[in-house]
C-alpha positions as CSV (number, residue, x, y, z in Angstrom):
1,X,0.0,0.0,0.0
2,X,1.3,3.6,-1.3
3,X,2.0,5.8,2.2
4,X,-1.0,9.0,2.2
5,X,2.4,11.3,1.6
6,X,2.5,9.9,-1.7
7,X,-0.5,11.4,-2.7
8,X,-0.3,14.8,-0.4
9,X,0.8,17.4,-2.7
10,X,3.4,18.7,-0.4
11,X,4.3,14.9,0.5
12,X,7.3,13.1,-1.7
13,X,6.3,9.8,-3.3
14,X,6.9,9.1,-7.1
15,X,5.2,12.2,-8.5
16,X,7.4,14.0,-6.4
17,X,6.5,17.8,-5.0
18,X,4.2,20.4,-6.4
19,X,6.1,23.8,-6.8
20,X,6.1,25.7,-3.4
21,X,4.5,29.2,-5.6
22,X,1.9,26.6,-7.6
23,X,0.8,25.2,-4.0
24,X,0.4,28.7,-2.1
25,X,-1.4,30.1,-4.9
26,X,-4.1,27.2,-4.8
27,X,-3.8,27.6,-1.2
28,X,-4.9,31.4,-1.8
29,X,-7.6,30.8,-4.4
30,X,-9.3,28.2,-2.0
31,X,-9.3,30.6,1.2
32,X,-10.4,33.5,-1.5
33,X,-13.6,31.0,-2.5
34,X,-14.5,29.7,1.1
35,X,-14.4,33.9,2.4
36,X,-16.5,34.8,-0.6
37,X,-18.8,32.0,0.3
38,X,-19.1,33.2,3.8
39,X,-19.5,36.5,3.1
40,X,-22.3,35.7,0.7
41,X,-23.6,33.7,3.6
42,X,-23.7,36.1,5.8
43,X,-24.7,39.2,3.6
44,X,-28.2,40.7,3.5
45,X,-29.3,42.3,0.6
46,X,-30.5,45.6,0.5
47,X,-33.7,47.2,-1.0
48,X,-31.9,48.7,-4.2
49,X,-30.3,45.3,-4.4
50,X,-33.8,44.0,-5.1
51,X,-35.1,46.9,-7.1
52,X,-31.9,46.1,-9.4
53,X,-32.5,42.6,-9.4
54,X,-36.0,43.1,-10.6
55,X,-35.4,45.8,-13.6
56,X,-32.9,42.6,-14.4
57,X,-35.8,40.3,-14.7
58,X,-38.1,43.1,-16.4
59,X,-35.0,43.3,-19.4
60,X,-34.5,39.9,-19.1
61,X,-38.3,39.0,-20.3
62,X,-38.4,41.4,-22.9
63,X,-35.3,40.2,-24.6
64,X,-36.8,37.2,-24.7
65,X,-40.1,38.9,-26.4
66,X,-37.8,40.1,-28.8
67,X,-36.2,37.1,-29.0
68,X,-40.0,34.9,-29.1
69,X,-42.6,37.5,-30.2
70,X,-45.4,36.9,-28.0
71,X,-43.9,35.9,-24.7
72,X,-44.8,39.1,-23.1
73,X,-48.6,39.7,-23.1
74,X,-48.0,43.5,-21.3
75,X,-45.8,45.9,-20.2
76,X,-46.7,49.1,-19.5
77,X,-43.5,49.9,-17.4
78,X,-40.8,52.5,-18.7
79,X,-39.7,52.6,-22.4
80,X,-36.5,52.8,-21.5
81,X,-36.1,49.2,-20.5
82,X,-37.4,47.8,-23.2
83,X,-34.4,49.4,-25.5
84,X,-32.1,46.7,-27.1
85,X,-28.5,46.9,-24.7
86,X,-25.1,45.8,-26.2
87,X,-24.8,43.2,-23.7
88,X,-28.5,41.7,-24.0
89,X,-28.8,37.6,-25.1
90,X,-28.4,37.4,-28.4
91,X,-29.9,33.6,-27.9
92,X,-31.9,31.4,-26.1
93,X,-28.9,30.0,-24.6
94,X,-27.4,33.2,-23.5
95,X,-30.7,34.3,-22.1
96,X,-31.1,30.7,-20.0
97,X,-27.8,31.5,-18.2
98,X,-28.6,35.3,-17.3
99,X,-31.9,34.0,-16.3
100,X,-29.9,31.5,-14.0
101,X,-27.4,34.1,-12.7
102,X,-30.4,36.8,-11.8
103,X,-32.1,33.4,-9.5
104,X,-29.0,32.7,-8.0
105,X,-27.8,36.4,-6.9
106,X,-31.7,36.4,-5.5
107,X,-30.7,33.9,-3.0
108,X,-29.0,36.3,-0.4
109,X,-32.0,37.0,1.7
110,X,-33.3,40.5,2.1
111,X,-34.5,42.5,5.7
112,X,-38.1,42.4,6.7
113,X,-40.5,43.9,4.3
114,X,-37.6,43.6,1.7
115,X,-37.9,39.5,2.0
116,X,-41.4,39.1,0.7
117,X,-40.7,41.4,-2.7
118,X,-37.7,39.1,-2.8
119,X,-39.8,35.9,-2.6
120,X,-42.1,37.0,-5.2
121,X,-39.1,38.1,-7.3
122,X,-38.2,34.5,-7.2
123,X,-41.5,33.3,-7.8
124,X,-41.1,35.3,-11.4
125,X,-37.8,34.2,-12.1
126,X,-38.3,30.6,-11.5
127,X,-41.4,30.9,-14.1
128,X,-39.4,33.0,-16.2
129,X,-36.2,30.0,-16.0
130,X,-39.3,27.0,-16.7
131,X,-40.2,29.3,-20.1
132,X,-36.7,29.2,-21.0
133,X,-36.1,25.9,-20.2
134,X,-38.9,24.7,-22.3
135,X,-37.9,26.7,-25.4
136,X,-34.6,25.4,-25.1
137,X,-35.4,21.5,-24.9
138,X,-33.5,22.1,-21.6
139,X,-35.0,18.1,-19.8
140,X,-37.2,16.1,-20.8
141,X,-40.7,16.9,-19.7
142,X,-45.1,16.2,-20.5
143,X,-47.9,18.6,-21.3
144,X,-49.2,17.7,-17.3
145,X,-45.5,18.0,-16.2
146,X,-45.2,21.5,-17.8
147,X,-48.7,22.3,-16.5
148,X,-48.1,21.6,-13.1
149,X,-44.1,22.6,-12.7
150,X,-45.3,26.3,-14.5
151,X,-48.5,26.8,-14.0
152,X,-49.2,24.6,-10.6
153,X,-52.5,23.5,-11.9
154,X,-52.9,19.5,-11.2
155,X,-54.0,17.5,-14.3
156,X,-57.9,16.8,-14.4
157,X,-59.8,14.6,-11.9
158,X,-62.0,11.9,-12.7
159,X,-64.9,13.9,-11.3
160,X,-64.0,16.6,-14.3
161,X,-63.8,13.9,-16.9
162,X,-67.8,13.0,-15.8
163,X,-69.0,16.6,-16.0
164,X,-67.6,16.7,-19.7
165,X,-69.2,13.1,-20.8
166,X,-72.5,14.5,-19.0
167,X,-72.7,17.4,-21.0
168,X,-72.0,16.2,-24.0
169,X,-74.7,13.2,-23.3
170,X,-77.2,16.2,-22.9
171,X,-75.7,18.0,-25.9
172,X,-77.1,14.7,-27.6
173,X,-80.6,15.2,-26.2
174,X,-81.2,19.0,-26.9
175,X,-79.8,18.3,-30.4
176,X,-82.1,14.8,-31.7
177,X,-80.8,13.7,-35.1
178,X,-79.1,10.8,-36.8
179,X,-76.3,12.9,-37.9
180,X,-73.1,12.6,-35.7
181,X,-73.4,14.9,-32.7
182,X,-70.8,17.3,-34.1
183,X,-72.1,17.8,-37.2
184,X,-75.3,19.1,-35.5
185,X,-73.7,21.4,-33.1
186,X,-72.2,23.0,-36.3
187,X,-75.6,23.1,-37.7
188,X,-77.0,24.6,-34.8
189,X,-74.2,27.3,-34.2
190,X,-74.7,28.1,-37.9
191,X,-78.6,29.4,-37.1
192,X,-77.2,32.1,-34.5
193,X,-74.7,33.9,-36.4
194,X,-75.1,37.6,-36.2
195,X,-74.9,39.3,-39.6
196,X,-72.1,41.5,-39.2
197,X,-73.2,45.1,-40.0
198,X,-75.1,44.5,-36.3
199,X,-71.8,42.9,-34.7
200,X,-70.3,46.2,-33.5
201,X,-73.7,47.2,-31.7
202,X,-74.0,44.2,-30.2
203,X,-70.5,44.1,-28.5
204,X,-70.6,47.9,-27.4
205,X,-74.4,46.8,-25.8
206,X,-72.9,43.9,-23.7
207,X,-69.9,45.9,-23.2
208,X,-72.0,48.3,-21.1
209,X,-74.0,45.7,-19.2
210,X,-70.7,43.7,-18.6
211,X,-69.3,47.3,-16.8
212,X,-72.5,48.3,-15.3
213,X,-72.6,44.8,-13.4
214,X,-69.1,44.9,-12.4
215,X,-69.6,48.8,-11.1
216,X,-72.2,47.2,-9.0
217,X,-69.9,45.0,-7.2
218,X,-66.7,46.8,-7.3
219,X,-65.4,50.6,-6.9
220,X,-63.1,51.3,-9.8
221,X,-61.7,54.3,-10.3
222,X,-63.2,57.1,-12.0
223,X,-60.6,58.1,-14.6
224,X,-60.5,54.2,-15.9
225,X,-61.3,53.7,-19.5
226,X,-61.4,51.0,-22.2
227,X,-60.8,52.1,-26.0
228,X,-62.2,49.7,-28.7
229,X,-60.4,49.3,-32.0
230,X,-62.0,47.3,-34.7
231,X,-58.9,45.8,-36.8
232,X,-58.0,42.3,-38.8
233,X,-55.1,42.7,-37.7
234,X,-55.4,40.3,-34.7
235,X,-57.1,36.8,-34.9
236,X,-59.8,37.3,-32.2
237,X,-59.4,39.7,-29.4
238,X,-56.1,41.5,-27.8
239,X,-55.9,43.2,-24.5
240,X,-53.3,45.4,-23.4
241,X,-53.3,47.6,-20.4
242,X,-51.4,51.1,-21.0
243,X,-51.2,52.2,-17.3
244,X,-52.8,55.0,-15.6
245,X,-56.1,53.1,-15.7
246,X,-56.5,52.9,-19.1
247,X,-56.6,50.1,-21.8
248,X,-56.7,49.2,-25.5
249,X,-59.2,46.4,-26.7
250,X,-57.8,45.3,-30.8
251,X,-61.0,43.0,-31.8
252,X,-61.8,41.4,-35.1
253,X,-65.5,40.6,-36.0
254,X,-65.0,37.1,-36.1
255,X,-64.7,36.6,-33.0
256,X,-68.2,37.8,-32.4
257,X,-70.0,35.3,-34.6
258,X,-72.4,34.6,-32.0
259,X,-74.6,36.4,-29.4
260,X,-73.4,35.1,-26.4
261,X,-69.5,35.2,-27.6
262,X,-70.5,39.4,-27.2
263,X,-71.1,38.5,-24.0
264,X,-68.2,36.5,-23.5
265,X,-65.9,38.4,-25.1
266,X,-67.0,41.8,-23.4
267,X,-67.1,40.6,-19.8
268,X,-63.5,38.8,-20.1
269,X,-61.4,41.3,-21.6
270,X,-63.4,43.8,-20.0
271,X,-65.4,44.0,-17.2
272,X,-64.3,41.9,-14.6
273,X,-62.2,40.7,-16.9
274,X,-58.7,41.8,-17.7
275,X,-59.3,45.5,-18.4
276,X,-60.8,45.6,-14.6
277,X,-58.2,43.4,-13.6
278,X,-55.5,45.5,-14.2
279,X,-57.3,48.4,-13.0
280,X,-57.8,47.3,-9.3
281,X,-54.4,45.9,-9.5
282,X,-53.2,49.5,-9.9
283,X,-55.1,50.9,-7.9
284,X,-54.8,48.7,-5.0
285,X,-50.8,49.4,-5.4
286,X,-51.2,53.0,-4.7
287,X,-49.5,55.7,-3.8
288,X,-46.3,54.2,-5.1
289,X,-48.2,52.1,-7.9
290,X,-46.9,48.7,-8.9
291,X,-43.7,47.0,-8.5
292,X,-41.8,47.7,-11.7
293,X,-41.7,43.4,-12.2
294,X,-45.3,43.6,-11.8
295,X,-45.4,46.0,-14.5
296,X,-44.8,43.6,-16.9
297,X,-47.0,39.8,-17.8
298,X,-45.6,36.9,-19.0
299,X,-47.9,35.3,-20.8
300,X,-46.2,31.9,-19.9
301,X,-46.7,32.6,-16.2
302,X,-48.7,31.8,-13.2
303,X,-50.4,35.0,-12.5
304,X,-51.6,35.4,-16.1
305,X,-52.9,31.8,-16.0
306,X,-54.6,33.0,-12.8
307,X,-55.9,36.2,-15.0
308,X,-57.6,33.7,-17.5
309,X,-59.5,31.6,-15.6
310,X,-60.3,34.5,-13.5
311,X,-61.7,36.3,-16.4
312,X,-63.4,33.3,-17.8
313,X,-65.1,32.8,-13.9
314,X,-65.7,36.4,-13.9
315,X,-68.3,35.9,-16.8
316,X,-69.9,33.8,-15.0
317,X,-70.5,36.0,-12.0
318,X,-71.5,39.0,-13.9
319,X,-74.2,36.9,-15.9
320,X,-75.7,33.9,-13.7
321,X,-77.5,31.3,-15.8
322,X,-80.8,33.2,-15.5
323,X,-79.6,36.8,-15.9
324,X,-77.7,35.9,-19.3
325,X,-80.7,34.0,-20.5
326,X,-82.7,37.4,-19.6
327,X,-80.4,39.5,-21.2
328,X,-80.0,37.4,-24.7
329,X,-83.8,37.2,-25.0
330,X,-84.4,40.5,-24.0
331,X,-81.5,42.6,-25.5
332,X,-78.8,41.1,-27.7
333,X,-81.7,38.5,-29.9
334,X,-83.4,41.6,-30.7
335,X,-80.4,43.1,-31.6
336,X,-79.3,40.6,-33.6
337,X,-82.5,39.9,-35.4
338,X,-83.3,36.7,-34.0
339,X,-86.5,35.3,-32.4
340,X,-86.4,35.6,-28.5
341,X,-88.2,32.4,-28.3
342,X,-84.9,30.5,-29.5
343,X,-83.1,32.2,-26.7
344,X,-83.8,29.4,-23.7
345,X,-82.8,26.8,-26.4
346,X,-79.5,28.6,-27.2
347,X,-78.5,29.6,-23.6
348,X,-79.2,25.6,-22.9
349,X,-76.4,24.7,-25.4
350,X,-73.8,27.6,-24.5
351,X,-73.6,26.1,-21.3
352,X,-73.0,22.7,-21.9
353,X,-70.8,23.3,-25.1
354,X,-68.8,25.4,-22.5
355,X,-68.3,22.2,-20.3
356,X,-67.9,19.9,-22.6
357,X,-65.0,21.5,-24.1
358,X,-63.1,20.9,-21.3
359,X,-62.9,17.3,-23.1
360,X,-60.1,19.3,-25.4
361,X,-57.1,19.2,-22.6
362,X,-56.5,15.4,-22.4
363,X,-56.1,15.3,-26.2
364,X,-54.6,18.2,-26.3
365,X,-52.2,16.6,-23.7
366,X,-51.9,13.2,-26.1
367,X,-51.0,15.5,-29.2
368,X,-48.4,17.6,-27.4
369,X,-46.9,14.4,-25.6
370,X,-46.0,12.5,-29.5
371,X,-49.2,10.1,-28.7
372,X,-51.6,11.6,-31.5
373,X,-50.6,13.0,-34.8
374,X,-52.1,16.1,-36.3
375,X,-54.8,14.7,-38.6
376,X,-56.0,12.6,-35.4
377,X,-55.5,15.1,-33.0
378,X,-57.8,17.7,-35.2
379,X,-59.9,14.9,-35.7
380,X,-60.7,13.9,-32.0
381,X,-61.1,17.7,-30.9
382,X,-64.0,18.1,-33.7
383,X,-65.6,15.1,-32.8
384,X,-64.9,14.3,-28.7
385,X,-64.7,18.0,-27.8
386,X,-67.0,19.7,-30.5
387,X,-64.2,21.9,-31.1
388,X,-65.0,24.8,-33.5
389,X,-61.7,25.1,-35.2
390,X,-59.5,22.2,-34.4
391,X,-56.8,23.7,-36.5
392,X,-56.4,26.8,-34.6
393,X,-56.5,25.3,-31.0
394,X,-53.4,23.1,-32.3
395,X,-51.7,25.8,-33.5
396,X,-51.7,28.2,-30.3
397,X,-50.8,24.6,-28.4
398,X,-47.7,24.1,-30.6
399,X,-47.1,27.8,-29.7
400,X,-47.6,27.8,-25.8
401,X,-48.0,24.0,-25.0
402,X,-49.8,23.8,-21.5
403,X,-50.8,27.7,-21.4
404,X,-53.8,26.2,-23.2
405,X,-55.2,24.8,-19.7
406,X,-56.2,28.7,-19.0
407,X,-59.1,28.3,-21.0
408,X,-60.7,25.0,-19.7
409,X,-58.9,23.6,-16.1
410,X,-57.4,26.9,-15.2
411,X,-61.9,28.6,-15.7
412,X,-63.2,25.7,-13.9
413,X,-61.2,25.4,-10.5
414,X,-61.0,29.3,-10.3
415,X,-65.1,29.5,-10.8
416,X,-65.0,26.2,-8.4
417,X,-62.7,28.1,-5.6
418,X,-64.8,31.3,-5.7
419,X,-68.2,29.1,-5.2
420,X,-66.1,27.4,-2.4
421,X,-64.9,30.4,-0.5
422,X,-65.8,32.2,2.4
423,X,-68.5,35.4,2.1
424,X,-69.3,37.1,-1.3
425,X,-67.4,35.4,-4.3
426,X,-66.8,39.1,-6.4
427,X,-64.9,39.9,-3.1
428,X,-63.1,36.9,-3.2
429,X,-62.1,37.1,-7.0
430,X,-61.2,40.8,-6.6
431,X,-58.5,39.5,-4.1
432,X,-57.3,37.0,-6.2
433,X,-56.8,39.7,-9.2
434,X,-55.3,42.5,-7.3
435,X,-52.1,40.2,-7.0
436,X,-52.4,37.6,-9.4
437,X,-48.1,37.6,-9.5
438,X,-48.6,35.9,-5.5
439,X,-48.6,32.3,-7.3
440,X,-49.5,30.4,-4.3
441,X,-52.8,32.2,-4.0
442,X,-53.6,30.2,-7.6
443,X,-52.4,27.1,-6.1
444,X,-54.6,27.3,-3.2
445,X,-57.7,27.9,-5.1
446,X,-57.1,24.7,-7.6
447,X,-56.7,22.6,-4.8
448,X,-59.7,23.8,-2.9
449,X,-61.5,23.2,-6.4
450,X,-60.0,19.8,-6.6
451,X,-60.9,18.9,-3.1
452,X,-64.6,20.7,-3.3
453,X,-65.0,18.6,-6.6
C-alpha cells in the first residue's frame, strides 16, 4: 500500500512535489472562495439590491419577447427598459444562463418587508427559468408536467372527466338527429350567427352591461377607460393595459359570430375581466403604484394563467344562468334579429358546449406528448370535444404548450374556488386579481376546487 504522503501534494512519493508558488497560490484561491462563500452567507441584501434585481428580470423577459414575439402579453413599465443593450442575449442559450445568474444572486435573503418582494421576485424568475427551459429543450418533460411545474395547476380529476361526458350526453338530447353529434352542433351554431353590419352594436351593448354589473360590485376608479379598435389585424381579441387606468381592446369581428360570444368576449377582456383586472391591480398598489416586475406579464406565467381563468369565472358572475338567458332574449336576440323564443334553447347549449369542451385538454395533452398525430388530434377535438376550429387550437398549443389549460382547467377550479370560498365570491375574486403575480394564491384555489369537486 502507497503511504498518504505519496499522494499529499506537499508529500514526496513518485510524483514528487508540487512547486512551493503553484501550491500557495491554490492555497490562496481556495481561502479567496470559502471567504467569498461566507460572506455571501452572511450578507443581507439591500432594498436597491432587489429593485436592481427586478429591472434585471423586467430586461430579461423582454429580450426574450424580442427574441420569441409573444412571450410578453404586457408591459406598461418605462420605455427605456425595453431598449435593445449591447450586452443583451443574443440567444436562447445566453438568455437561459442570465436568467440562472439573476435566481442565483436572488438567494442572499433580504431584511423584513424587503424579504417578501424578494420571494415574489423569485417566484417570477423561476417561471421566467421553466419558459426558457422549455424553449430550449432544456429536460425532458409532459404537457401535465409542464402544466403543473409552470402553472401549478394538477391535471384533471375523474370527477371533471364525468361533468364533460354528461354534457355532451345532454348535448345529444337537446340536439335529436341521426347525424353525428358534431355535425349538429355546427348546424346549430350556424342558425345564430349575427350578420355583421349589427356585430359592433352588439358588442358595445354587452360591453355596457358587462361594466355596469361589475360597477355594482366593485369601486373602480373614475378616470378608468377601455378604447375599442375594430382591426383584422389580430385573430380574435387582444388586450393590453397602457397604465394610468387605461386600456386598448384590438378585436376582429370574427370573433363575435355569435350572441353570447358578445357576452363572453365583453365581460373577459373587459369587465371583470382583464381591463378591470389591471385596474384594481393599480389601484390597490397605490400611492407608489406597482412594483416595476409587476409591470410587466408573461404570458407563460402563473399570474396570467390565474388572469384567464379568473376572467373566464368572472363571466360567469356577472351573468348567472338566469340573468344571461334574460339578457340574450331581451336585448342582444333583438339586436341581432333573431326570435327571443330561441333564446332558452340557445342559452341551454352555450352552457353545456362550454363544459364539454373541457374534453379538449386530455387530447390536447396526447397530441403535445407524440401520442396523436395532427390529422388525429384535429380529428378527436371536432368530434370528442366539438371543437370549432381544431386547427387553430393546435396551433396556439404548438405555440404555448400547456398555457392552453387557461381556458378550460385553469376557468373551472378558479369558478370552483370562488363558489367554495368564504363570504361574497366578487370579493373573493377581486382578491385573487389584485395580485395575481402571488402564485401560491392560484395554487390554493385549484386545490380547494380539486378537493370541493
Amino acid at each position: 500500500m502507497a503511504s498518504a504522503a505519496a499522494f499529499s501534494p506537499m508529500g514526496g512519493g513518485r510524483h514528487g512535489r508540487w512547486p512551493a508558488g503553484l501550491y500557495l497560490a491554490l492555497l490562496t484561491v481556495v481561502l479567496a472562495l470559502v471567504t467569498f462563500l461566507t460572506m455571501r452567507e452572511a450578507r443581507t441584501a439591500t432594498p436597491a439590491d432587489t429593485e436592481a434585481e427586478a429591472i434585471r428580470y423586467v430586461r430579461l423577459a423582454l429580450a426574450l419577447d424580442r427574441l420569441r414575439e409573444g412571450e410578453v402579453d404586457s408591459w406598461f413599465g418605462p420605455a427605456a427598459l425595453n431598449r435593445p443593450e449591447p450586452d443583451d442575449p443574443v440567444d436562447l442559450g445566453q438568455l437561459d444562463r442570465a436568467v440562472g445568474d439573476l435566481a442565483d444572486d436572488l438567494t442572499i435573503p433580504g431584511e423584513d418587508h424587503d424579504e417578501l418582494h424578494r420571494a415574489s421576485l423569485r417566484t417570477l424568475v423561476h417561471g421566467l427559468s421553466e419558459v426558457t427551459a422549455i424553449m430550449i429543450e432544456r429536460g425532458e418533460r409532459h404537457f401535465y408536467q409542464e402544466a403543473s411545474r409552470l402553472y401549478g395547476i394538477a391535471p384533471p380529476t375523474d370527477v371533471e372527466a364525468v361533468r364533460w361526458r354528461r354534457a355532451r350526453a345532454e348535448l345529444e338530447v337537446l340536439l335529436p338527429g341521426e347525424a353525428p353529434l358534431a355535425a349538429r352542433v355546427k348546424a346549430f351554431r350556424g342558425r345564430f350567427v349575427v350578420p355583421v353590419d349589427r356585430q359592433q352594436a352588439i358588442f358595445e351593448r354587452a360591453l355596457a352591461e358587462c361594466r355596469k354589473r361589475t360597477l355594482a360590485r366593485w369601486k373602480l376608479p373614475s378616470g378608468e377607460r377601455l378604447d375599442i379598435i375594430w382591426t383584422d389585424a389580430v385573430p380574435a381579441a387582444w388586450h393590453r393595459y397602457k397604465g394610468a387606468f387605461r386600456s386598448v381592446l384590438q378585436i376582429n369581428r370574427q370573433a363575435l359570430a355569435l350572441p353570447g360570444q358578445a357576452i363572453d368576449l365583453a365581460c373577459h377582456e373587459g369587465y371583470p375581466g382583464h381591463h378591470a383586472q389591471f385596474v384594481v391591480a393599480d389601484a390597490a398598489a397605490a400611492p407608489d403604484g406597482l412594483p416595476i416586475e409587476e409591470r410587466l406579464t408573461l404570458l407563460r406565467s402563473p399570474g396570467n394563467m390565474i388572469r384567464e381563468g379568473a376572467a373566464d369565472a368572472g363571466v360567469e358572475l356577472a351573468f348567472p344562468e338566469e340573468e344571461r338567458f334574460a339578457f340574450l332574449r331581451g336585448v342582444l336576440f333583438p339586436l341581432a334579429g333573431f326570435d327571443p323564443a330561441d333564446a332558452e334553447r340557445y342559452v341551454q347549449f352555450e352552457a353545456l358546449e362550454r363544459v364539454a369542451s373541457g374534453a379538449s385538454l386530455p387530447i390536447l395533452a396526447r397530441y403535445r406528448d407524440g401520442v396523436l398525430d395532427r390529422d388525429r388530434a384535429a380529428d378527436a377535438l371536432a368530434e370528442e370535444a366539438l371543437v370549432a376550429s381544431p386547427g387553430a387550437l393546435l396551433d396556439f398549443t404548438d405555440r404555448y404548450g400547456a398555457y392552453v389549460a387557461s381556458y378550460t382547467l385553469a376557468r373551472d377550479r378558479v369558478r370552483a374556488a370562488l363558489d367554495s370560498s368564504c363570504g361574497n365570491p366578487w370579493t373573493a375574486l377581486r382578491a385573487l386579481v389584485e395580485r395575481p403575480h402571488a402564485a401560491f394564491l392560484y395554487r390554493q384555489a385549484a386545490a380547494s376546487a380539486i378537493a370541493s369537486s
